[in-house]
C-alpha positions as CSV (number, residue, x, y, z in Angstrom):
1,X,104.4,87.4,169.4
2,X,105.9,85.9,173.0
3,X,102.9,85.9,175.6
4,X,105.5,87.1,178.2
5,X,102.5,86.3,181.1
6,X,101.8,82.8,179.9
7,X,106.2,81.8,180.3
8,X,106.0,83.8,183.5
9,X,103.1,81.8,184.8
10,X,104.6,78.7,183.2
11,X,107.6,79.1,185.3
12,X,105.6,79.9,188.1
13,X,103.5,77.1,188.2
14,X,107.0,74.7,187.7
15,X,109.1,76.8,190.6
16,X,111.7,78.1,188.1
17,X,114.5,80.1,190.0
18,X,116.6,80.4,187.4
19,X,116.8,80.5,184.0
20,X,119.2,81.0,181.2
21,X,119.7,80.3,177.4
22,X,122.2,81.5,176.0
23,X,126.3,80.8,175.5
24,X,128.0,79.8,178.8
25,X,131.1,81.6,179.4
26,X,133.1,81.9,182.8
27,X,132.2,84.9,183.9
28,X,128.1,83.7,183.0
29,X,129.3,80.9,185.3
30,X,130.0,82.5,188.3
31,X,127.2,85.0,188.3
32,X,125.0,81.7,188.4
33,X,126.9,80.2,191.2
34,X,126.6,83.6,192.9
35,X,122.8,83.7,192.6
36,X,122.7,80.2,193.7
37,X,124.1,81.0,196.4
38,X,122.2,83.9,197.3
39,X,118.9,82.2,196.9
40,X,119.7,79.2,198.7
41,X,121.0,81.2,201.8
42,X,117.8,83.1,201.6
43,X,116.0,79.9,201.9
44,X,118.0,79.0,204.9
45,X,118.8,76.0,203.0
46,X,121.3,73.5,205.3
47,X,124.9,73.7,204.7
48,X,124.9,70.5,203.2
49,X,122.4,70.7,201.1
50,X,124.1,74.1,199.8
51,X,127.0,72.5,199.2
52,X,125.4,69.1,197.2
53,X,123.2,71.6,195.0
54,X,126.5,74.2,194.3
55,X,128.5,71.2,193.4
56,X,126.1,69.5,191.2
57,X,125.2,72.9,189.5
58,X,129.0,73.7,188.9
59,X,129.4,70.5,187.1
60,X,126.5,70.8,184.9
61,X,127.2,74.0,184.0
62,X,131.0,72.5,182.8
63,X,129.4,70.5,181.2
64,X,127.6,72.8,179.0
65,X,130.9,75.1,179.2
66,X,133.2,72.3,177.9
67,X,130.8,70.0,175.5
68,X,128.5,72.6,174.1
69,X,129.1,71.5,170.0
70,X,128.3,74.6,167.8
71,X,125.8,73.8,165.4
72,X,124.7,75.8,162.0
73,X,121.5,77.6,162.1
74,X,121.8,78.6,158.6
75,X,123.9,79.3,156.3
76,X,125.2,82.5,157.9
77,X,124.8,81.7,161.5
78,X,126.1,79.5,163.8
79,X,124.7,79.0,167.8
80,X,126.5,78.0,170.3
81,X,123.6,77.8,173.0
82,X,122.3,76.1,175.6
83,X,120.0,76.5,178.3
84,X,119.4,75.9,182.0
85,X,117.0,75.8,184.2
86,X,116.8,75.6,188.5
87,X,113.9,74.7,189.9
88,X,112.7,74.3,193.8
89,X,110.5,71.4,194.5
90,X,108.8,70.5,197.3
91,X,111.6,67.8,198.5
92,X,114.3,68.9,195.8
93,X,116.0,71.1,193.6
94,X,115.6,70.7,189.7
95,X,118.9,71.2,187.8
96,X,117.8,71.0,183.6
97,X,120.0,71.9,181.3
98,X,120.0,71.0,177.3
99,X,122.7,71.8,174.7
100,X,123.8,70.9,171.2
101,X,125.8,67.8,170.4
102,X,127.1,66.6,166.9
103,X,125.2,63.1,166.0
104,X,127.7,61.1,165.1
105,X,128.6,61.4,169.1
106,X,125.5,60.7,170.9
107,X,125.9,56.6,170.5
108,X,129.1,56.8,172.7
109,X,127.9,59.6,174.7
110,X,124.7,57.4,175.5
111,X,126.8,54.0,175.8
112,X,128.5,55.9,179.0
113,X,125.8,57.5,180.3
114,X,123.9,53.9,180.3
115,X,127.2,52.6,181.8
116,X,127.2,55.2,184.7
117,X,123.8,54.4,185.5
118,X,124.4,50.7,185.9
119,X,126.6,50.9,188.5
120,X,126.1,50.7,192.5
121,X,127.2,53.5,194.0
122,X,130.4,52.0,195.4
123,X,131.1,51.4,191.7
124,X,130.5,54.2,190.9
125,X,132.9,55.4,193.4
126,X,135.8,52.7,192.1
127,X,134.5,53.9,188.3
128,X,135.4,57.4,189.6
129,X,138.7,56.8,190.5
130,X,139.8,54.3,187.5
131,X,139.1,57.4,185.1
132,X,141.0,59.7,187.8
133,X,143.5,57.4,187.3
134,X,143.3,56.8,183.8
135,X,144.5,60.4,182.8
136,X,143.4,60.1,179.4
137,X,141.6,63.6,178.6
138,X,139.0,63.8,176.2
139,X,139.6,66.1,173.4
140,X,137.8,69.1,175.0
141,X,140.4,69.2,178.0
142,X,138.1,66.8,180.6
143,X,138.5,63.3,181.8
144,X,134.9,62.3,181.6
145,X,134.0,62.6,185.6
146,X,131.6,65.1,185.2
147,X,128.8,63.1,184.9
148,X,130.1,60.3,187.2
149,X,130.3,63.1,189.9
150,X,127.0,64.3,189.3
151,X,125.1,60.8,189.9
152,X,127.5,59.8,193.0
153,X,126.4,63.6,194.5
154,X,122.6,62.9,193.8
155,X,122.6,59.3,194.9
156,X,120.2,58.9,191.6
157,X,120.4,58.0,187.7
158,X,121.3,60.2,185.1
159,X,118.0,61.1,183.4
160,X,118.8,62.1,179.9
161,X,117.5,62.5,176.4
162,X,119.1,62.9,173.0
163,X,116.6,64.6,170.4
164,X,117.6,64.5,166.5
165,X,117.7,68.0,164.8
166,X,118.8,67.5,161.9
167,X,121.4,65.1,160.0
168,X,124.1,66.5,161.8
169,X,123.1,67.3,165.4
170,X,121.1,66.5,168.3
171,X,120.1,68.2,171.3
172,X,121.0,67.0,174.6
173,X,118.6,67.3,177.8
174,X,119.4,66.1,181.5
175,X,117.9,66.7,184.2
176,X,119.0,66.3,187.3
177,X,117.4,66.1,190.9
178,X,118.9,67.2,194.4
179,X,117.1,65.8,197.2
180,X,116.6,67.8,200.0
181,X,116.2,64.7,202.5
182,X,120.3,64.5,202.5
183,X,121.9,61.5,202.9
184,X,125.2,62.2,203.6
């Protein structure tokens, strides 16, 4: 049995906002951004800070939206889940989210990700717009800015982690920081 108290305090002690697992659909989408929202007015967050948190929160949650792989539980059932997390921190907001990805993509997945966080951020910036450019879309409708976006927003490197399930899959974790001492 779940020890309801002991994930409530957990969450408690680690600032958790907001929480989620399940599959991401539009409408899930804009009920997050909504709450978001809410929460950070209520905070009397600044507008900039708003902003830099909405935006980085919108493209991680496309990115669970648009490269969450489906991955077979069993041999009846299939999952399509992810989850996210928002956390407040003293100086920054905690964006964690974690889906499934087929194995036989994480090498190339990891090879950009590594190649992202190599750059400067002007290169970044001239990476950005030589795959705006580009106009080659991946096969699940994107042209792979996401993830550029979200480390030009934060100013920081992607921290990520592949973890092997099984033969065919891995889970994918990032987790992303917004600092509240803006830069901008």
């Amino acid at each position: 049995m779940i020890d309801i108290f002991d994930l409530y305090s957990r969450m408690e002690v680690n600032n958790i906002m907001l929480s989620f697992k399940g599959n991401i659909t539009d409408d899930l989408m804009g009920s997050i951004l909504q709450i978001m929202e809410s929460r950070m007015n209520d905070k009397n967050e600044e507008p900039k800070l708003r902003k830099k948190v909405y935006n980085v929160l919108v493209e991680c949650l496309q990115n669970l939206y648009h490269h969450i792989d489906e991955v077979e539980m069993s041999e009846s059932k299939t999952e399509r889940a992810a989850i996210f997390m928002i956390g407040l921190g003293e100086n920054s907001y905690s964006i964690l989210t974690g889906n499934y990805i087929k194995t036989e993509k994480v090498e190339g997945f990891r090879n950009k990700l590594e190649k992202i966080n190599s750059y400067t951020q002007e290169e970044l910036k001239n990476y950005y717009k030589e795959m705006l450019n580009n106009e080659q879309m991946s096969d699940k409708g994107g042209a792979g800015l996401g993830m550029i976006d979200i480390a030009r927003k934060t100013g920081q490197k992607l921290k990520y982690n592949f973890t092997e399930v099984n033969d065919g899959y891995s889970f994918f974790s990032l987790n992303i920081k917004v600092e509240s001492q803006l830069n901008l």
